[in-house]
C-alpha positions in Angstrom: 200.3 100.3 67.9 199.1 103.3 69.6 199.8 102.3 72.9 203.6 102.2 72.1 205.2 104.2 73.6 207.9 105.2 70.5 205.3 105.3 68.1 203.3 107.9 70.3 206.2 110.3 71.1 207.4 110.1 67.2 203.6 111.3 65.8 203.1 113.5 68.5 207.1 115.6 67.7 206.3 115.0 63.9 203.1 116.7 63.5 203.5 119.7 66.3 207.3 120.3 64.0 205.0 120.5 60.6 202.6 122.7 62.3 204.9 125.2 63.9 207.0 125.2 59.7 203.8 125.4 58.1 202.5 128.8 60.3 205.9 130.3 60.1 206.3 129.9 56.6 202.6 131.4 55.8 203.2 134.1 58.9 206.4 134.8 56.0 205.0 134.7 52.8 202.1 137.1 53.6 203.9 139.9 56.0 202.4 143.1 55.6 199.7 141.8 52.8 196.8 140.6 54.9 193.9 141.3 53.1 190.2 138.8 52.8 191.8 136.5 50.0 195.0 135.6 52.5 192.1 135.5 55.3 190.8 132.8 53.1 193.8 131.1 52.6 194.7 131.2 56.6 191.3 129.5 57.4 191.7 126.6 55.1 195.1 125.9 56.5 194.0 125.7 60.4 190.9 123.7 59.2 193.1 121.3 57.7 195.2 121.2 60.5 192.3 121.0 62.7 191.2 117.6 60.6 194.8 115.8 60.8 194.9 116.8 64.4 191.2 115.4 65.1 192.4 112.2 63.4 195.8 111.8 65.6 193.9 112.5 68.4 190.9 110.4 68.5 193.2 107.6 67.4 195.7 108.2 70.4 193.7 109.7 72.7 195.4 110.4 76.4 197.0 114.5 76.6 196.2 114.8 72.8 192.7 115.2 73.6 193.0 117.5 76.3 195.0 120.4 74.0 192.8 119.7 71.9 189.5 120.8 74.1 191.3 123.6 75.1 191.9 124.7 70.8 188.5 123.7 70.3 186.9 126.3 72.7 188.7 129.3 71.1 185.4 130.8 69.5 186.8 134.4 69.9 190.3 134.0 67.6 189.9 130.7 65.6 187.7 130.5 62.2 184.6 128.7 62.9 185.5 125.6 60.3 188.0 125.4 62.8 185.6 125.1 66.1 183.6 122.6 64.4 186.4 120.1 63.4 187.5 119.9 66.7 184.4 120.3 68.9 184.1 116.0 69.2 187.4 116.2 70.9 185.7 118.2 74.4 183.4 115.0 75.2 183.0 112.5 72.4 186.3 110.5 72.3 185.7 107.0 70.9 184.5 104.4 74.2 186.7 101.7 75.4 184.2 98.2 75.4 182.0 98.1 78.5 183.7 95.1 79.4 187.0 96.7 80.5 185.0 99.4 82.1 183.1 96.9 84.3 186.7 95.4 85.2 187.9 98.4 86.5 184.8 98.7 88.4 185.7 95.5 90.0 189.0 96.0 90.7 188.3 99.4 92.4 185.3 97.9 94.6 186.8 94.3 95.2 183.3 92.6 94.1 181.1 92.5 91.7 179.8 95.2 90.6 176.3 94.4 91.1 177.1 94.1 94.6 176.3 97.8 94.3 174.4 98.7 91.2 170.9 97.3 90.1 171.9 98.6 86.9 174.5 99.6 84.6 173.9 101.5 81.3 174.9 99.2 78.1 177.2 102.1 76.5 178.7 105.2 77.9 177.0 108.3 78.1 180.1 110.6 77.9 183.8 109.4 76.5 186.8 111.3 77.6 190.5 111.6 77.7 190.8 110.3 80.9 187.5 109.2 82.3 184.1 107.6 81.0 180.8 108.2 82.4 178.1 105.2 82.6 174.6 105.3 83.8 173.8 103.4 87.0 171.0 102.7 89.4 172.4 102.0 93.5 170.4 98.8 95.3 168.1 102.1 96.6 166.9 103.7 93.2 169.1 106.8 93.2 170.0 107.4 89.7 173.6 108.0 89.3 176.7 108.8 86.8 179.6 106.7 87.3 183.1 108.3 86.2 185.6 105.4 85.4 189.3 105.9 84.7 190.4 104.3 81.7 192.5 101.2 81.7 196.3 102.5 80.8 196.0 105.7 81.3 198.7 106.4 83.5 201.0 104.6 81.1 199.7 106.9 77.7 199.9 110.0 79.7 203.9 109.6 80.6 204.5 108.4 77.2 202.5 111.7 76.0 204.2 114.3 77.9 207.7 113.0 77.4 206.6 114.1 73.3 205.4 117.5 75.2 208.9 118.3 76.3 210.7 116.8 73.6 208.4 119.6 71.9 208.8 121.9 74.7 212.6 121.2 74.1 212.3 122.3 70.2 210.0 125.8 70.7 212.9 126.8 73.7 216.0 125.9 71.4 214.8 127.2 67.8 211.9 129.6 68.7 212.1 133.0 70.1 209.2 131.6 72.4 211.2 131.1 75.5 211.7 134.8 75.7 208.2 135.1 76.7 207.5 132.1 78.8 209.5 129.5 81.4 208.8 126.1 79.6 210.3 123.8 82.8 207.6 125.7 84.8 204.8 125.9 82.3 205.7 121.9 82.2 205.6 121.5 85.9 202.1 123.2 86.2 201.2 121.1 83.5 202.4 117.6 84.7 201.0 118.5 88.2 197.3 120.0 87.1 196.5 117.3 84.8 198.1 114.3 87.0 195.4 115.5 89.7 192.9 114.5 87.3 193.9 111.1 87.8 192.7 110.8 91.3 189.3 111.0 91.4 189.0 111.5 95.2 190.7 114.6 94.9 188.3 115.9 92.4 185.5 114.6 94.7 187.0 116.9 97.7 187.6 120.1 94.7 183.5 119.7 93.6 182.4 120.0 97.3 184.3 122.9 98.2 182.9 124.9 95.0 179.4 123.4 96.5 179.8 125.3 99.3 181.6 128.2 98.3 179.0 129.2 95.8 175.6 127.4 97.7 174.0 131.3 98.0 174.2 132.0 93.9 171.0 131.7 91.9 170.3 129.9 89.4 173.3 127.9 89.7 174.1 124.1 91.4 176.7 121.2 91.3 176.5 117.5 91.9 175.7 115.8 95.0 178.9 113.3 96.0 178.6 109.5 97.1 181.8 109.2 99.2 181.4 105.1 100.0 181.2 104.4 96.2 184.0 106.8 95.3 187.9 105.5 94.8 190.9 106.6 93.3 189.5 105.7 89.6 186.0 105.4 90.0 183.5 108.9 90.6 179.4 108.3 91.9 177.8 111.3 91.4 174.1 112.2 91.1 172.3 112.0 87.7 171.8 115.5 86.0 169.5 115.8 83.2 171.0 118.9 81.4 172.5 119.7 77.4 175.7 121.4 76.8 175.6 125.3 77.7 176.4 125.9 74.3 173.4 123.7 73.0 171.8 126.5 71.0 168.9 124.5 69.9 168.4 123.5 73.4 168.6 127.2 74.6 166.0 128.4 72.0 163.4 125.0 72.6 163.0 125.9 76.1 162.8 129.9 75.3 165.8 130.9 77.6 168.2 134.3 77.4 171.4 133.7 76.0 172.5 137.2 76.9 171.0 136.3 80.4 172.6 133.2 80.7 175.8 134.4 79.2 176.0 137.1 82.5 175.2 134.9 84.9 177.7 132.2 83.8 180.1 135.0 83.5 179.8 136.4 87.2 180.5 133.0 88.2 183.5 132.8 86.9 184.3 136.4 87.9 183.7 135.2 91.5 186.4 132.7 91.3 188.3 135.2 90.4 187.5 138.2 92.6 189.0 136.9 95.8 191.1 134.0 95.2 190.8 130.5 95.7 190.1 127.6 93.2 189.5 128.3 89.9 188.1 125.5 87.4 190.8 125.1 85.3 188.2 123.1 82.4 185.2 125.2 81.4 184.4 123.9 78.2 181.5 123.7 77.0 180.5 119.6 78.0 181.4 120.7 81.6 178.7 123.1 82.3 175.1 121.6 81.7 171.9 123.6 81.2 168.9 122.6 82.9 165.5 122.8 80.7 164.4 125.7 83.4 167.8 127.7 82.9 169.4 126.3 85.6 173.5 126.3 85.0 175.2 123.1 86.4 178.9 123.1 86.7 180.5 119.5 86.5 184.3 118.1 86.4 186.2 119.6 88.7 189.3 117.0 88.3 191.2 120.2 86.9 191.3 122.9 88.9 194.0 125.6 90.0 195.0 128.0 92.7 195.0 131.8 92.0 196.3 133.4 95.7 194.5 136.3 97.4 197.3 138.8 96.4 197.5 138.0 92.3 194.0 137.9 92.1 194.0 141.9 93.6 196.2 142.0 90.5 194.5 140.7 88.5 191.3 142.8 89.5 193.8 146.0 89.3 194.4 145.3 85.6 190.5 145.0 84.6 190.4 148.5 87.0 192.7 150.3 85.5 190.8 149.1 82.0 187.6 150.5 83.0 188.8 153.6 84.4 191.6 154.2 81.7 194.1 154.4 84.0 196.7 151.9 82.1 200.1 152.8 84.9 197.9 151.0 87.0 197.7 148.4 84.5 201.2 148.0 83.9 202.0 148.2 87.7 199.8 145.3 88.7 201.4 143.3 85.2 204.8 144.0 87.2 203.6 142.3 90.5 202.1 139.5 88.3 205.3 139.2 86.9 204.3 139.3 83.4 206.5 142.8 82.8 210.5 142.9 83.8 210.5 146.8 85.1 213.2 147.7 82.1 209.9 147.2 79.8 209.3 150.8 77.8 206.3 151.6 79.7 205.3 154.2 77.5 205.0 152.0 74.5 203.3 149.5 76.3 200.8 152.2 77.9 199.9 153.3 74.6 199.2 149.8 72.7 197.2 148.9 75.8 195.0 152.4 75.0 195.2 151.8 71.5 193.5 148.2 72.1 191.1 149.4 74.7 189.4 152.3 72.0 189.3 149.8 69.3 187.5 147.2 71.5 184.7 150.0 72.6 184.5 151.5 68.9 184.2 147.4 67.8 187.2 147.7 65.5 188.2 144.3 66.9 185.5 143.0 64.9 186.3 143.4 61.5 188.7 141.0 61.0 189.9 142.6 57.6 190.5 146.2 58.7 193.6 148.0 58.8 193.5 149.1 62.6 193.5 145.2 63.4 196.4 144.4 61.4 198.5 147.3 62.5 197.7 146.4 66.4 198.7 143.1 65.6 201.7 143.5 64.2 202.8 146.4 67.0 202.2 143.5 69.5 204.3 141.2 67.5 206.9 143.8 67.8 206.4 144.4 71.0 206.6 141.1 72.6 210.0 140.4 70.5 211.4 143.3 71.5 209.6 144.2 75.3 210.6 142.2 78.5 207.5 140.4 78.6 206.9 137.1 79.6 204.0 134.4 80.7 204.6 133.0 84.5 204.1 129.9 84.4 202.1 129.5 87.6 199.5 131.5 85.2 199.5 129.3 82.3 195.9 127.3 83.3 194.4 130.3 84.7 195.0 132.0 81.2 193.9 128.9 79.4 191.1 128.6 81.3 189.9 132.3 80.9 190.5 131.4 77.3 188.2 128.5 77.1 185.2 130.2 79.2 185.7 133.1 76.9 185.4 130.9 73.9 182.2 129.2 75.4 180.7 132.7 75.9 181.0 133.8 72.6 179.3 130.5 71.5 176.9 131.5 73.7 176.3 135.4 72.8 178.6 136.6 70.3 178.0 139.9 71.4 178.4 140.2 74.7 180.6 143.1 76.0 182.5 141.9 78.7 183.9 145.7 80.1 180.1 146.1 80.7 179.4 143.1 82.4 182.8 143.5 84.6 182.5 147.1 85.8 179.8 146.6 88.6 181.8 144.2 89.8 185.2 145.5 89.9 183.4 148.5 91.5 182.0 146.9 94.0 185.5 144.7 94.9 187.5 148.6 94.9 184.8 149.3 97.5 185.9 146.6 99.5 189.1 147.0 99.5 189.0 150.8 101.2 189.4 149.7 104.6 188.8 152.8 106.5 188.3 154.9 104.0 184.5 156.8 103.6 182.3 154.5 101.6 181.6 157.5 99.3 184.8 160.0 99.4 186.2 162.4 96.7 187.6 159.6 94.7 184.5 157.8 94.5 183.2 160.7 93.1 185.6 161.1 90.5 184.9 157.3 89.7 181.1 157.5 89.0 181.8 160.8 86.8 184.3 159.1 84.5 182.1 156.0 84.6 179.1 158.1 83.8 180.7 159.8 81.1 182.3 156.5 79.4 179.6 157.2 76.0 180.6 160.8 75.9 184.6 159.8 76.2 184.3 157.1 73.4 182.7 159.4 70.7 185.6 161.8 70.6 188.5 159.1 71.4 187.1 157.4 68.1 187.1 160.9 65.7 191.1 161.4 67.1 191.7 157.5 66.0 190.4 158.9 62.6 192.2 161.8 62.1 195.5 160.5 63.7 195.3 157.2 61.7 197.5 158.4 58.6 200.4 159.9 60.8 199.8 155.8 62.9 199.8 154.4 59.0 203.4 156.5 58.3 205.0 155.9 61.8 204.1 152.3 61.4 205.8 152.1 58.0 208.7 153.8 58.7 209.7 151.5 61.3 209.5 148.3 59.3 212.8 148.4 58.5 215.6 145.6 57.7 216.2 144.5 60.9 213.1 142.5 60.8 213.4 141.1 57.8 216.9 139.8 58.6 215.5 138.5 62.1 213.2 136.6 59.8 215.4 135.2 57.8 218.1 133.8 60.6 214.7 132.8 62.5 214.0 130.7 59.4 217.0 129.3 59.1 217.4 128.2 62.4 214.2 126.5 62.4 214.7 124.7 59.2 218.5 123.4 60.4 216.6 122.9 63.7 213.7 120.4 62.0 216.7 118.6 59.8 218.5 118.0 63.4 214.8 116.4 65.1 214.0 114.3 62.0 217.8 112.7 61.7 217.9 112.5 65.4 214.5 110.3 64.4 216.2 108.6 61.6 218.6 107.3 64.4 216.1 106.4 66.8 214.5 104.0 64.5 217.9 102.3 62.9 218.8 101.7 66.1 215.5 100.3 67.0 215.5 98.2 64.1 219.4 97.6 64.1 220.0 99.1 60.8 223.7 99.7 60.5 223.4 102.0 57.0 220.9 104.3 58.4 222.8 104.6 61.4 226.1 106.2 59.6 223.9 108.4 57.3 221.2 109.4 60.2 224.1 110.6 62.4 226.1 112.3 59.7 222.6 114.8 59.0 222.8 114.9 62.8 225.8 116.7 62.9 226.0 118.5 60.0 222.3 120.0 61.0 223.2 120.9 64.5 226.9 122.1 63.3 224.9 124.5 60.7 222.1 125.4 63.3 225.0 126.8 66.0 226.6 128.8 63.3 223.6 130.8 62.7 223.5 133.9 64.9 
């Protein structure tokens, strides 16, 4: 029943409709009272949703699991009841029987498939959306992994993202959502990212060239290739002995450095990012495998993505501007990325960025039931409703994929301060971008003073939060006026005529698939009188 392609679409619109009500509706009933009990309340709900989507998942597999790696890897937002309902999804999903796997085998090779292998390993080692990975010995010895497509995958996949953009569909007609990003393109990216994980050759050709680009960095390596066993579903790759890099138990057995290994899995992601190129567009935590000597392995390279030279100076500007505090050239390089329209109230925007950047470095950011975090979160809910800002979608896997390594590190060390681990490096890439210029000139200078002085700038920026926070606490009151509240209210009853349209535009769907001439009439009258009441709303 999974494998049909109604039944899919219908579970998959159903349950991402009662999830979007259900987070609305709680966003409503506690504005402006968050405080440890609501806290409470919050976790239990995303747990909960966590289990139903676990369940849907694992029983339908295809694109289901792959959002769900990607919300399982959120260690620095989501509660941790959260992380660990989801954390089977990123390589545990329930085997197909080795039986079909062998099939494919013999399809892709045109033989048997002991014309090639002395050996094949009874179950699979690793279970994924998309692929599974076996076990096998060549007619030589060499111990490999062998990657297999799953049989029907193509066919799940296009039933699963014709759901996405029926969802897609739903978040850009009733949502404000679509103010902030371009759905058609974040669904292009999407359709065109993960369909290249369906030719394994391509992610063959994507794991050598991050072989070579990063051969010189220590302490670091990635699989060796077998082109002549490689096809369009099937992957032969050498055999890594490694655990998960966020195998804690693993990490403390063989006495290694989580803050160590934290930095130097860090820089290499940095260095995707420093100067372009292919990013991998994956990192969770059963794609990069720890070796017993410390050794970091990166693996799966079927998604990857493409940042240009040019955004990723951007990019690089933004986390410069950071560090130095200088937050125009923040919003300048947001601009070129195209995330700000140049009407945006740069002042505002300059300020919440400051505002953020003192209570990351004072750690206010990590007490989840303070004031300061409540207030910054509700200024940026303001400020994305009301700012020009948007998400292009050509950034929508580089932000996910930023998300899902900064999950993994926080796994790893939940303190690690990323500003400090960034700054060398951003200093080093605004060296080398001075063409010309002396290697140590006046501005240079002025750079090592302010980032010498970065202790002595903190202290007092933390004493002015303090004494400025009860004129913040009355500005931020006074402008919680009824425009909001009315915004609310027509947002909630557009969603809720906007739900009664989707679920009679279902109860059509299925009497017409069932020929049932009752539920036909009194589907399509709901229809109507759902979308006539959802066009009245302004």
């Amino acid at each position: 029943m999974t494998r049909i392609a109604f039944i899919r679409i219908f579970r998959i619109v159903f349950m991402a409709i009662k999830f979007y009500t259900q987070v609305m509706l709680f966003q409503r009933r506690h504005r402006g009272n968050w405080n440890p009990l609501v806290q409470e309340k919050w976790e239990k709900l995303v747990t909960k949703q966590a289990k139903e989507y676990k369940v849907l998942a694992l029983k339908l597999s295809g694109l289901m699991i792959k959002l769900g790696q990607f919300l399982s890897t959120r260690a620095d937002i989501m509660p941790p009841s959260f992380l660990v309902e989801l954390e089977g999804l990123t390589d545990r999903v329930p085997a197909v029987s080795r039986q079909k796997i062998v099939s494919v085998l013999e399809q892709e090779w045109n033989s048997p498939h002991t014309s090639y292998l002395a050996s094949l390993s009874n179950e699979a080692v690793a279970s994924a959306s998309i692929g599974e990975v076996y076990k096998g010995i060549l007619k030589d010895g060499t111990e490999v992994a062998i990657k297999v497509q799953r049989p029907g995958t193509d066919r799940i996949l296009r039933a699963d993202f014709q759901a996405i953009r029926i969802v897609i569909w739903f978040l850009r007609t009733f949502t404000p959502l679509s103010k902030q990003m371009d759905f058609k393109q974040l669904y292009d990216e999407m359709t065109e990212t993960i369909g290249a994980e369906l030719n394994f050759l391509q992610e063959l050709q994507s794991g050598r060239a991050f072989s070579e680009r990063f051969e010189g960095m220590e302490g670091v390596r990635f699989p060796v290739y077998f082109d002549e066993y490689t096809t369009r579903r099937i992957l032969v790759m050498e055999w890594i002995e490694g655990a998960r890099i966020t195998d804690l138990a693993f990490i403390e057995k063989h006495n290694l450095d989580r803050h160590e290994l934290s930095e130097r899995l860090f820089i290499l992601f940095l260095e995707q990012v420093l100067y372009g190129g292919q990013f991998h567009a994956d990192p969770h935590g059963g794609n990069i495998l720890l070796k017993p000597d410390g050794t970091i392995v990166l693996i799966d390279f079927g998604m990857t993505g493409t940042i240009s030279k040019a955004d990723s100076q951007a990019v690089l500007r933004i986390a410069e501007g950071i560090i130095f505090k200088n937050y125009d050239e923040v919003l300048d390089a947001l601009e070129e990325l195209r995330f700000l329209l140049p009407q945006a109230d740069r002042a505002l925007l300059a300020d919440t960025i400051a505002r953020l950047v003192a209570a990351y470095e004072s750690n206010e950011l990590m007490q989840m039931d303070s004031f300061v975090v409540e207030r910054l979160l509700k200024d940026l809910q303001g400020i994305v409703r009301t700012q020009p800002v948007q998400l292009p979608a050509e950034f929508a896997f580089f932000g996910r994929a930023a998300s899902i390594f900064v999950g993994v590190l926080h796994v790893l060390d939940p303190g690690i301060d990323l500003l400090a681990l960034a700054r060398p490096r951003i200093l080093e890439w605004a060296s080398s971008q001075k063409e010309g210029k002396r290697m140590f000139g006046k501005e240079d200078v002025w750079r090592w003073v302010i980032q010498a002085s970065n202790p002595l700038r903190v202290f007092p920026q933390k004493v002015l939060n303090y004494l400025e926070e009860p004129e913040r606490m009355r500005h931020y009151l006074e402008n919680r006026d009824g425009r909001i509240r009315e915004h609310q209210r027509d947002l909630q009853s557009r969603m809720f005529a906007g739900i009664f349209t989707i679920l009679s535009f279902g109860g059509i769907s299925v009497a017409v698939w069932f020929s049932h001439e009752a539920l036909i009439w009194v589907s399509s009258a709901f229809f109507v009188g759902s979308l006539w009441t959802y066009r009245s709303i302004k």
